[in-house]
N, C-alpha and C positions, 0 to 999 in steps of 0.2 A: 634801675629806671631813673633817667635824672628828672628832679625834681619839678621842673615844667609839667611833662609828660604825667608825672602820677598825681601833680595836684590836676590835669585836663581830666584825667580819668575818674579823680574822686568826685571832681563838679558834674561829670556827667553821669555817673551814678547817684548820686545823692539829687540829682536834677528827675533821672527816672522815676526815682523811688518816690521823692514828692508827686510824681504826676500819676504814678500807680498808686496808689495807696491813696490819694486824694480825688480821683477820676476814675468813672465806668471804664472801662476798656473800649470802649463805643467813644467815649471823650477824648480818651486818649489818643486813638486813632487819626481824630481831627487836629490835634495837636503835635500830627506827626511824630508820637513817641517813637517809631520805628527810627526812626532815623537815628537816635541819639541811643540806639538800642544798636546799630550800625558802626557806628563811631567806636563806642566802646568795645565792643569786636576789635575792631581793627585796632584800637591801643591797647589792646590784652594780646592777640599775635603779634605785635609786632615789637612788647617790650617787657616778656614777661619772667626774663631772664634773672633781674635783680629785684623781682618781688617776692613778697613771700607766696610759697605755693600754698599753702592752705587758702591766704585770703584771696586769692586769682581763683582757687574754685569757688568760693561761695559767691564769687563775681559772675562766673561763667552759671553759677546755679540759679543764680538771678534773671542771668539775662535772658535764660532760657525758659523759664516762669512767664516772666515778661510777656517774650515773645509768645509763649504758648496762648497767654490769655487776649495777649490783641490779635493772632490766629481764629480763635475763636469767635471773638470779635468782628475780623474780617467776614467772615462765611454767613452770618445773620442775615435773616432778611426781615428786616421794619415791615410791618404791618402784611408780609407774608408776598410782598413783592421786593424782584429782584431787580435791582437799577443798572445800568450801561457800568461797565467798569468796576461793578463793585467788587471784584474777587482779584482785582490789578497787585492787590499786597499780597496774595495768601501766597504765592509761591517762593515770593522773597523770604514772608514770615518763619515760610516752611526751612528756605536751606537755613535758616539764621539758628533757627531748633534744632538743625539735625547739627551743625556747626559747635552748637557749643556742646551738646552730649558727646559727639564724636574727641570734639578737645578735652573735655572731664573725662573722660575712658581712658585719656593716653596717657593725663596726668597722672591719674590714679595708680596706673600699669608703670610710669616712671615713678613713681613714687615709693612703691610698692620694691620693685627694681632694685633702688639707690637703699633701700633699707635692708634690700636682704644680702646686700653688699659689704655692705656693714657688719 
C-alpha cells in the first residue's frame, strides 16, 4: 500500500476510534460516523495487498463493531416514537456488517490456506 493510501486509512481509523470511544452511538450517528466507516471499507478492498494481514483484520474487526453499535443506534426510538426517515441508515449499516464479517472469513480461510502451504 503506498504510503498516501495507508497514512488516509490510519487518519480515518484513528478519526473513528476518537468519535466511538468519545460519543454515544446516537452522537455518532449525527456526526456521520458511517461515512468514514465507508471510506475505510473501500481503502481496505481496494489496497490490501501490501499490508499486513493481521492488522487489516483487526481493522475489518473494528469496523464491524463500529458498525454494529451505530446499527443499533440507528433502530432506537427516542422517547418511544418513531420519526420520518429514521431507519434510512440501518440497511446501509447492515451490508457494511455483513461486508466486513464476510471479508474476515475469507482472510482467515486465506490465511489459514498459505500456512498449511507451508
Amino acid at each position: 500500500m503506498g504510503d498516501s493510501t495507508e497514512e488516509m486509512l490510519n487518519v480515518t481509523i484513528k478519526r473513528l476510534q476518537f468519535i466511538m470511544d468519545n460519543m454515544t452511538p446516537e452522537a455518532a450517528l449525527h456526526t456521520e460516523a458511517y461515512n468514514l466507516i465507508d471510506a475505510a471499507i473501500v481503502l481496505l478492498k481496494t489496497n490490501r495487498e501490501d499490508m499486513d494481514p493481521e492488522k487489516i483484520l483487526v481493522y475489518w474487526d473494528s469496523l464491524q463493531q463500529w458498525a454494529k453499535d451505530l446499527y443499533i443506534a440507528s433502530l432506537k426510538a427516542p422517547d418511544g416514537k418513531f420519526a420520518a426517515r429514521q431507519f434510512h441508515l440501518s440497511g446501509r449499516l447492515m451490508h457494511m456488517i455483513c461486508l466486513c464479517k464476510i471479508t474476515k472469513e475469507r482472510m482467515k480461510e486465506e490465511m489459514e490456506e498459505a500456512i498449511k502451504e507451508l
